[in-house]
C-alpha positions as CSV (number, residue, x, y, z in Angstrom):
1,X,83.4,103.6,50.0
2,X,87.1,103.7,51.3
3,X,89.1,106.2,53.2
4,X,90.7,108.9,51.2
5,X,93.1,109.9,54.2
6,X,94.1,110.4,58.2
7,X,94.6,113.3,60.0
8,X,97.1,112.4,62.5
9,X,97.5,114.6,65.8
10,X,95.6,113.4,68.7
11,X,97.1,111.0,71.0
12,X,93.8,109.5,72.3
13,X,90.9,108.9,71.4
14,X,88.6,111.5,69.6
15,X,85.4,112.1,71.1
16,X,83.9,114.5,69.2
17,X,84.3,116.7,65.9
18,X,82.3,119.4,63.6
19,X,82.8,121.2,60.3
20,X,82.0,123.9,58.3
21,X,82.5,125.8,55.3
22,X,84.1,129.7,55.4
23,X,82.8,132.8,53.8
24,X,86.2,131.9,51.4
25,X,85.0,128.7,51.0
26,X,87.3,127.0,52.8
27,X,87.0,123.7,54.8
28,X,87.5,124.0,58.2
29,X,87.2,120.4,60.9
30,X,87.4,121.4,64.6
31,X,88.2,118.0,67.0
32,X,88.3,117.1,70.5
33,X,89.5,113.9,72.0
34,X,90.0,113.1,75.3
35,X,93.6,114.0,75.5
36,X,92.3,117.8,76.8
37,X,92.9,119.1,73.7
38,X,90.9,120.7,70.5
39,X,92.6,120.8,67.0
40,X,91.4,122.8,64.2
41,X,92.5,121.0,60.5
42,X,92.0,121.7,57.2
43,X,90.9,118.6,55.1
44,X,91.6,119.7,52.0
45,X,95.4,120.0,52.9
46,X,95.2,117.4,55.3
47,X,97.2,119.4,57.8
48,X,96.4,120.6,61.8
49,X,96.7,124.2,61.5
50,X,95.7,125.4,65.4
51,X,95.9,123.4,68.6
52,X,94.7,124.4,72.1
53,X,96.5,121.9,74.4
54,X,96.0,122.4,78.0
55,X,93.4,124.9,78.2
56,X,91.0,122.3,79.1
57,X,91.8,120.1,82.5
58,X,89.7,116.6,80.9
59,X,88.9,115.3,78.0
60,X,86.6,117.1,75.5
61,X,83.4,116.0,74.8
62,X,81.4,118.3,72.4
63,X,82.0,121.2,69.6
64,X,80.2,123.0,67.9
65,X,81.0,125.7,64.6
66,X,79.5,129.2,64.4
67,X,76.1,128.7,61.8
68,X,76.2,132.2,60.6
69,X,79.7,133.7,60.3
70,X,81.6,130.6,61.4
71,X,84.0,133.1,62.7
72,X,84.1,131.2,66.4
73,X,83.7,127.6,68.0
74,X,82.9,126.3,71.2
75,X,84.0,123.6,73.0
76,X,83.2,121.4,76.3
77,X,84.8,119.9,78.9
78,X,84.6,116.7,81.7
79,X,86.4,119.9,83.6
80,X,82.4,121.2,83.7
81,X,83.3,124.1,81.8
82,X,82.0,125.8,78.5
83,X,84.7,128.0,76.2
84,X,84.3,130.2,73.1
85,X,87.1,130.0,70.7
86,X,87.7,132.8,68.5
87,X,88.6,132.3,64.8
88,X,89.4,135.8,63.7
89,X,92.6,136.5,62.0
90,X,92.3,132.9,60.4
91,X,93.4,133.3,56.7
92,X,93.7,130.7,53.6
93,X,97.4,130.4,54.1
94,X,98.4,127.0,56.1
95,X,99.9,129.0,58.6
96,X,100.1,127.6,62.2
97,X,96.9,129.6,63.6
98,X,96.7,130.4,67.4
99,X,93.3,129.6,69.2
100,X,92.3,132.2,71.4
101,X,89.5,131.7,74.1
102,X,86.8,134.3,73.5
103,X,85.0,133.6,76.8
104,X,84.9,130.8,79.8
105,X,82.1,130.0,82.5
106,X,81.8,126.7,84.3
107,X,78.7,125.4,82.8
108,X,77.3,121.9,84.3
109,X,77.4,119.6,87.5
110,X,78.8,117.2,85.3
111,X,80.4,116.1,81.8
112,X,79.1,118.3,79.1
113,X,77.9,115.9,76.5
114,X,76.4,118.3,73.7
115,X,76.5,121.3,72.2
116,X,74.4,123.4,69.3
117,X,75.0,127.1,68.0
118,X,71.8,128.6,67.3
119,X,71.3,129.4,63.7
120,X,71.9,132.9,63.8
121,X,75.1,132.6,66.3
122,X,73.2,134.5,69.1
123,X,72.5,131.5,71.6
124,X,74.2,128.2,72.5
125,X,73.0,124.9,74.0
126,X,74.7,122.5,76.6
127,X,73.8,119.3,77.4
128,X,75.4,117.5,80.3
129,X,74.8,114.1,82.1
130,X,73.2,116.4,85.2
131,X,70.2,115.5,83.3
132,X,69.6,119.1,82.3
133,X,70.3,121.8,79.4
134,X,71.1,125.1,79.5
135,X,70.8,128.0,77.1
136,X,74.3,130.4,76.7
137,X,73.8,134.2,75.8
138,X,76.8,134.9,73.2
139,X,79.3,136.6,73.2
140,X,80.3,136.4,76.8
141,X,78.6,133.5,77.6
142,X,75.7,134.7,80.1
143,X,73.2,132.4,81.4
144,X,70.0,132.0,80.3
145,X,67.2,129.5,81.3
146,X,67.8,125.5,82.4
147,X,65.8,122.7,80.6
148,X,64.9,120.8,83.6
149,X,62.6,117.2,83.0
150,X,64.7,114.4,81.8
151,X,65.1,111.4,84.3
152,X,68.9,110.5,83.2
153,X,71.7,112.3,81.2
154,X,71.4,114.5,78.0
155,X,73.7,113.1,75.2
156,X,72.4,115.0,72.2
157,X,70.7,119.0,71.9
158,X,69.9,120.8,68.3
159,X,68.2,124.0,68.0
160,X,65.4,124.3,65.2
161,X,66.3,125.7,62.2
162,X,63.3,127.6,61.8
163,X,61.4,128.0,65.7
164,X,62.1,129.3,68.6
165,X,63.0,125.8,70.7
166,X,65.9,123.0,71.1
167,X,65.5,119.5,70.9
168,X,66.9,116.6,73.4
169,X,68.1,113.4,73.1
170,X,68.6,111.2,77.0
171,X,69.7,108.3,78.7
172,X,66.2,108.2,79.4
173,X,65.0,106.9,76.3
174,X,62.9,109.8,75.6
175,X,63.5,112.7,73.4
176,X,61.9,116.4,74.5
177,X,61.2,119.5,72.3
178,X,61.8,123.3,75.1
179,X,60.8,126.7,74.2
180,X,64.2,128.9,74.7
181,X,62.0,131.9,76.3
182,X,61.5,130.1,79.4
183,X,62.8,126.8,79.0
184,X,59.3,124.7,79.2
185,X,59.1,121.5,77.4
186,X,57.0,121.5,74.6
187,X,56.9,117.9,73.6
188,X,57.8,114.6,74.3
189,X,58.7,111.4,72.3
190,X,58.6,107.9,73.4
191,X,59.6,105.2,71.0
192,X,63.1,104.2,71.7
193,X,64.2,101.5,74.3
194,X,67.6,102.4,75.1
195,X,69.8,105.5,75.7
196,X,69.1,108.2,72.8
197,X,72.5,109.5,71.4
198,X,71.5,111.5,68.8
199,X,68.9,114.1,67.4
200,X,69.0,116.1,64.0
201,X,66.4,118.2,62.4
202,X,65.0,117.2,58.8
203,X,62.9,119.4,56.6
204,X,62.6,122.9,58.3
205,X,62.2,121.2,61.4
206,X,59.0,119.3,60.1
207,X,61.1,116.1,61.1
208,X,63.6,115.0,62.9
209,X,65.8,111.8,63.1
210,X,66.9,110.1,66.2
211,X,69.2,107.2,66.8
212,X,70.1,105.3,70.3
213,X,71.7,102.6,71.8
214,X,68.9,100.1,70.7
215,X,70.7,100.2,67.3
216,X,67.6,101.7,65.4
217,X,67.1,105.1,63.0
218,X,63.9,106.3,63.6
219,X,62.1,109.2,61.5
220,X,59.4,111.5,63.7
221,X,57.0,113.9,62.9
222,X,57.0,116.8,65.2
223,X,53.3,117.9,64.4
224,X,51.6,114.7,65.5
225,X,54.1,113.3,68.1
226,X,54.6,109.9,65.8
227,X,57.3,107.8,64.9
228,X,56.1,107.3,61.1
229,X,59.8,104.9,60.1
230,X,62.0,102.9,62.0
231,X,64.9,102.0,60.3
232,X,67.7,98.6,61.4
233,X,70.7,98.6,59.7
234,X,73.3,98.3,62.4
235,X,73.9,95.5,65.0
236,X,74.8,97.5,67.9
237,X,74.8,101.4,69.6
238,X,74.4,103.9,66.8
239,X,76.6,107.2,67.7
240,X,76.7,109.4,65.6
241,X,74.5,111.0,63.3
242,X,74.8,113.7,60.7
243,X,72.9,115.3,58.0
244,X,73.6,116.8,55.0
245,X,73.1,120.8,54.1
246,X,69.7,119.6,52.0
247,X,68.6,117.1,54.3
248,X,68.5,114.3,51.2
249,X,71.1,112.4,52.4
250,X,71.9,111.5,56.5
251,X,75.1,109.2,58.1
252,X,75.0,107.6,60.8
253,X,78.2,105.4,62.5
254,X,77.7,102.9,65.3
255,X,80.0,100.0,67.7
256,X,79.6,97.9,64.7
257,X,82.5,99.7,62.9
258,X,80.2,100.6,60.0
259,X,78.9,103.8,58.8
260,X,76.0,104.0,57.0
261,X,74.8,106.6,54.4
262,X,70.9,107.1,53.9
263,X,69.3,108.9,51.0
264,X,65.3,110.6,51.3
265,X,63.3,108.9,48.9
266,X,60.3,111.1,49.8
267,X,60.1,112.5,46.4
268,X,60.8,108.9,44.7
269,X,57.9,107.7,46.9
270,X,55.4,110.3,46.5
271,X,55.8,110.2,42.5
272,X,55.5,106.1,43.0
273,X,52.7,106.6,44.5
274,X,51.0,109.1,42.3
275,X,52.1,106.4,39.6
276,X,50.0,103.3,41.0
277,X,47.4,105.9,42.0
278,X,46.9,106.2,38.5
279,X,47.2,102.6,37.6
280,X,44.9,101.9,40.1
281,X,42.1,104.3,38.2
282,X,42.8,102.6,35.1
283,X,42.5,99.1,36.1
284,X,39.3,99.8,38.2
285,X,38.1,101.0,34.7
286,X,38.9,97.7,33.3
287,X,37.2,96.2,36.3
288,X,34.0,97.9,35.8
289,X,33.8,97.0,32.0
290,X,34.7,93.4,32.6
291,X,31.7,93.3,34.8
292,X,29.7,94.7,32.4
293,X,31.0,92.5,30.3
294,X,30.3,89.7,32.4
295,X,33.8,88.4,31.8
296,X,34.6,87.0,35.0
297,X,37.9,85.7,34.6
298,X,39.3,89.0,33.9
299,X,37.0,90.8,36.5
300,X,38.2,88.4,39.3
301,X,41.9,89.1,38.2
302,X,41.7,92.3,38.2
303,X,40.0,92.3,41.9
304,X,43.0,90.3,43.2
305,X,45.3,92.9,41.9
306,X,43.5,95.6,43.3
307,X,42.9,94.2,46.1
308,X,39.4,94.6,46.6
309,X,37.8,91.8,48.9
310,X,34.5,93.2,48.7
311,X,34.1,93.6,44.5
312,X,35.8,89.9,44.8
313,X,32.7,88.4,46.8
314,X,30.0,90.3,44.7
315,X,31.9,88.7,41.9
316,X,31.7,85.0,43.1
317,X,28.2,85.8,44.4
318,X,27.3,86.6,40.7
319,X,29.0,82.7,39.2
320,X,27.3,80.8,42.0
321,X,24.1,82.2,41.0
322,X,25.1,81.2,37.3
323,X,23.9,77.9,35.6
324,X,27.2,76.3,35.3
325,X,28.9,77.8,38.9
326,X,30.8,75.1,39.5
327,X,33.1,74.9,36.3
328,X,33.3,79.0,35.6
329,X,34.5,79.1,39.5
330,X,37.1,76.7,38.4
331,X,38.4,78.1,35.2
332,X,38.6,81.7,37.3
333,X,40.4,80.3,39.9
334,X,42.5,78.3,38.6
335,X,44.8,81.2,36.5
336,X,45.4,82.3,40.2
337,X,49.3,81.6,41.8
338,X,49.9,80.2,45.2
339,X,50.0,83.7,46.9
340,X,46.6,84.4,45.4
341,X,45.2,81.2,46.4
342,X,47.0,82.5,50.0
343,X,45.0,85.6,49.7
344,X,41.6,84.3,48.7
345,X,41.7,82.1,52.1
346,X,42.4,85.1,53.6
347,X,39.4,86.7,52.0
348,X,37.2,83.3,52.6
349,X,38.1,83.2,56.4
350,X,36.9,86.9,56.6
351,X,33.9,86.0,54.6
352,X,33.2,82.9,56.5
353,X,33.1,84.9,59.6
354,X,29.7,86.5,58.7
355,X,26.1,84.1,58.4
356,X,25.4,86.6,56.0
357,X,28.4,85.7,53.9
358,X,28.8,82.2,55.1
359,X,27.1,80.4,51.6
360,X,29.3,81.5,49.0
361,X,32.6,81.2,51.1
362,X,31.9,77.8,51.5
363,X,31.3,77.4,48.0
364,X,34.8,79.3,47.3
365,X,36.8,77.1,49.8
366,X,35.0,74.1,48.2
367,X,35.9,74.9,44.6
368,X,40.0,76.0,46.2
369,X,40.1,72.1,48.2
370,X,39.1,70.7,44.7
371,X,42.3,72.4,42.7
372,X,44.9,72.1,45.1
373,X,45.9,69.0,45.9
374,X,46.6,68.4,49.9
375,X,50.1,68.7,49.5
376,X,50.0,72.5,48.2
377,X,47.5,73.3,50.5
378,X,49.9,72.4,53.3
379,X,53.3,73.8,51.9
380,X,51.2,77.3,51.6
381,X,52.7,79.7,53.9
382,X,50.5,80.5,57.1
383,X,47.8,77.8,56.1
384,X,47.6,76.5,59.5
385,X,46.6,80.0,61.2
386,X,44.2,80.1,58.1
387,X,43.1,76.7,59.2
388,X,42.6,78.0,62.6
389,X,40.3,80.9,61.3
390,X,38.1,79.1,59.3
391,X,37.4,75.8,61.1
392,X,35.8,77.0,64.0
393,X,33.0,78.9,62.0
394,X,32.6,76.1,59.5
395,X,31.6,74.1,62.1
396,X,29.1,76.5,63.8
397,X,27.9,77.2,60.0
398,X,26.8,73.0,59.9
399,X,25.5,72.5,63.0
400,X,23.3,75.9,62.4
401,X,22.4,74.0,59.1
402,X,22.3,70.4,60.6
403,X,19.6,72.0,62.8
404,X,17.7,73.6,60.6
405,X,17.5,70.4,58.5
406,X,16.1,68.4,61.6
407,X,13.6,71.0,62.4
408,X,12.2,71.1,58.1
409,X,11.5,67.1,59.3
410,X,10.1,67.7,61.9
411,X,7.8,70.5,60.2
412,X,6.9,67.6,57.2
413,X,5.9,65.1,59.6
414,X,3.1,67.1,61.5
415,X,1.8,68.2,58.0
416,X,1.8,64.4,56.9
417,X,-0.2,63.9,60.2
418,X,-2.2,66.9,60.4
419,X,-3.7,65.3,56.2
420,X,-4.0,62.1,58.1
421,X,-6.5,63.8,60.6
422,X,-8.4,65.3,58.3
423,X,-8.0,64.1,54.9
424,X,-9.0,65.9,52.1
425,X,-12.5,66.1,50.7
426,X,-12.5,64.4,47.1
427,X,-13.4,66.6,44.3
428,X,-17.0,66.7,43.2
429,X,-16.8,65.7,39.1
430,X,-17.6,69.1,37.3
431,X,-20.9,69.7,35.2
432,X,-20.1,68.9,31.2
433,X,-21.8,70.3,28.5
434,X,-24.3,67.6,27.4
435,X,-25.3,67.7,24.0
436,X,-28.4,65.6,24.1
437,X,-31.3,66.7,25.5
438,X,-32.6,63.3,26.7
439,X,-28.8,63.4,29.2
440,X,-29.7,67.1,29.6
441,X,-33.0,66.4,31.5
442,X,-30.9,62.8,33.6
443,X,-28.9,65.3,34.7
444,X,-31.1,67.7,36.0
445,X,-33.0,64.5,37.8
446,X,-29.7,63.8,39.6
447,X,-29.3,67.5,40.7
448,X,-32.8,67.8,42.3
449,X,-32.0,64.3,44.0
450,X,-28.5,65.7,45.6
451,X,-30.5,68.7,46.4
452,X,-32.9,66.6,48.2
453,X,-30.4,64.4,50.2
454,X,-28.6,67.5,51.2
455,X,-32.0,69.0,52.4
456,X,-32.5,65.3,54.7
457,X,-29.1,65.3,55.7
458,X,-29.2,69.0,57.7
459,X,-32.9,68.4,58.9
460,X,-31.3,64.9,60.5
461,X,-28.5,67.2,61.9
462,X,-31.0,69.6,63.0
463,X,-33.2,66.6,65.0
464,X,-30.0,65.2,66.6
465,X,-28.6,68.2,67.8
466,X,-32.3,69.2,69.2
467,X,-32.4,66.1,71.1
468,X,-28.9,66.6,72.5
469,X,-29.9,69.8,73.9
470,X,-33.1,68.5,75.8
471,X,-31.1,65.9,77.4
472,X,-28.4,67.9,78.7
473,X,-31.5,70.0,79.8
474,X,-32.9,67.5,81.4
475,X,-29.9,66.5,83.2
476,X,-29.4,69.4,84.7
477,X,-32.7,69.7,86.0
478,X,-32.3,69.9,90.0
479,X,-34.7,67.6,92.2
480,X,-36.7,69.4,95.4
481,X,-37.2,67.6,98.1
């Protein structure tokens, strides 16, 4: 981008400027600058066709065009006053054309900074470093009501192309949205951490854009109070800001000598993301059937790209339960590049976090130390915050386990004692089938003769219990004297 042409006319600096289009179609640039005058040019022709030199006592600092009819602009002053300028009479010819003042009041304490023509010419705006706005009746400029609630100076106002309120931009780093029937403020919008120069309207004043002396562009949503983009392009105070008739393209100029031009790619993003919306359908298709499958090569890949943690560990739960975990873990991870690997620790510290989880994310980060060799694992971007993550919990994970191991010891050697104590009776040799009679009737013998001891054996207990009892009787018996 390069400069096409100067106009040439002011002898200081220029402060200020705005343009618009006639009902002929004509391009029309009004200017002040801070030699006390305003200049009205046509670019096309490259010419100054009106000047008003010495109507205003200091320099000027804000103009604004007619939105409507563009048949008038306004103009204000360090002198603390407010003038309509009439354009009637203007015609297409490059005649010298002599600006008239419509109307003059003395309008603020202090410099007037800004100034916006409401869209249907009736009203205008001031903002002045008084630290409030006011609203201007047209045509004779009568006063309306005063914006009062900003802590510092005004430096930017725009009215709303489709509501009933202005928008402010202050020294105070805030910027506030005021209802023109009696001046309360609506809204207010912190974000920015310097001065705020300017504030435009975007998208039937759905949006608006914002730019300061921090050097940012910032995109709000009027609706939900947010700052949804910030945007850093420039390397000092960003001045000026403009937008185009169909809000698709914005400028902004800053102390850096460099103006940039921005394009809306809200279209371009909302059809990119419809387009990996779909993708994203298809490939979790792909996902389920390589489950199904049971190819887990593909599956895995496919979780990585979708980035789905969770399908990922019901994947790897699914190999380690396998008969050959160790090598399928291997072959599926190692197709995966460095920044997978990157993401899988992410995933595994996450993982490693829960008891529940604890298991197969140690088998994961086991199977990952055994690829990569120590020298990839420490070139890997952010492993030592990784490192950080996973360490602590890998240690509370052993000694949980180290503990438990002690205790399953412990629990074997009181039941190798408790068999010790009371070993086990020996198993009585099971009855055979006997096929000779002669053995038949041995057998029966040796039955009775077992039946018999066992008989002696409780009458014995039977005595020696009786005899226990009788002495323990007898012992307690109590003497009389």
């Amino acid at each position: 981008m390069s400069c096409s042409y100067v106009l040439a006319g002011h002898t200081d600096i220029v402060l200020c400027l705005d343009t618009c289009i006639t009902s002929s179609g004509r391009t029309l640039i009004v200017t002040g600058s801070k030699d006390k005058s305003v200049r009205l040019w046509d670019p096309n022709n490259r010419c100054c066709i009106g000047v008003a030199d010495g109507i205003h006592t200091g320099g000027i600092g804000a103009v604004a065009f007619a939105k409507k009819l563009h048949n008038f602009f306004v103009s204000g002053s360090s002198d603390l006053t407010l003038k309509l300028w009439s354009l009637d009479g203007l015609t297409d010819v490059n005649d010298a054309f002599t600006l008239k003042t419509r109307a003059t009041t003395k309008a603020h304490d202090k410099d007037i900074n800004a100034l916006a023509v409401a869209p249907n010419d009736s009203l205008i705006c001031s903002a002045s470093q008084d630290r409030t706005a006011r609203i201007w009746k047209l045509p004779h400029l009568t006063p309306g009501v005063v914006l009062r609630g900003h802590k510092r100076g005004i430096w930017s106002v725009e009215f709303s192309p489709v509501d009933q309120c202005v928008i402010t931009g202050s020294g105070d780093k805030t910027i506030k949205i005021w209802a023109i029937s009696d001046g309360s403020c609506l809204k207010t919008f912190e974000g920015h951490t310097s001065s705020v120069f300017k504030v435009q309207f975007l998208t039937r004043g759905s949006q608006f854009v914002s730019c300061g002396a921090d050097g940012l562009l910032k995109l709000w949503t009027v609706k939900t109070n947010e700052c949804v983009a910030t945007y850093d392009q420039h390397e000092d105070k960003v001045w000026a800001l403009t937008v185009g008739k169909k809000t698709e393209m914005l400028a902004t100029g800053g102390s850096d000598a460099v103006i940039n031009l921005w394009h809306d790619s809200t279209a371009a993003d909302k059809e990119e993301a419809f387009r990996k919306e779909e993708e994203n359908v298809l490939k979790g298709q792909e996902l389920d059937n390589a489950v199904a499958d049971a190819n887990y090569i593909k599956a895995i890949h496919l979780a990585f790209e979708l980035r789905r943690p969770h399908k990922l560990f019901e994947l790897f739960g699914d190999l380690c339960r396998s008969e050959d975990a160790k090598n399928q873990v291997k072959t599926a991870l190692g197709a995966l590049s460095m920044d997978e690997y990157r993401l899988l620790l992410e995933y595994v510290r996450e993982w490693n976090t829960k008891p529940k989880l604890c298991h197969i994310a140690q088998f994961v980060l086991l199977q990952v130390f055994s690829i990569l060799s120590p020298t990839e694992i420490v070139e890997m971007k952010g492993v030592g915050e990784l490192l950080e993550g996973l360490i602590p919990y890998s240690q509370r994970h052993y000694s949980r386990i180290d503990r438990l191991e002690r205790s399953i010891f412990l629990l074997d050697y009181t039941l190798n004692g408790m068999s010790i104590v009371e070993p086990e009776p020996e198993p009585e040799p099971e009855m055979g089938v006997v096929d000779d009679p002669k053995d038949e009737l041995i057998m029966e013998v040796v039955g009775q003769g077992k039946e018999e001891a066992g008989e002696d054996d409780s009458l014995k207990k039977r005595s020696s219990k009786k005899r226990k009892s009788q002495k323990s009787n007898g012992g307690n018996k109590k003497v009389k004297a």
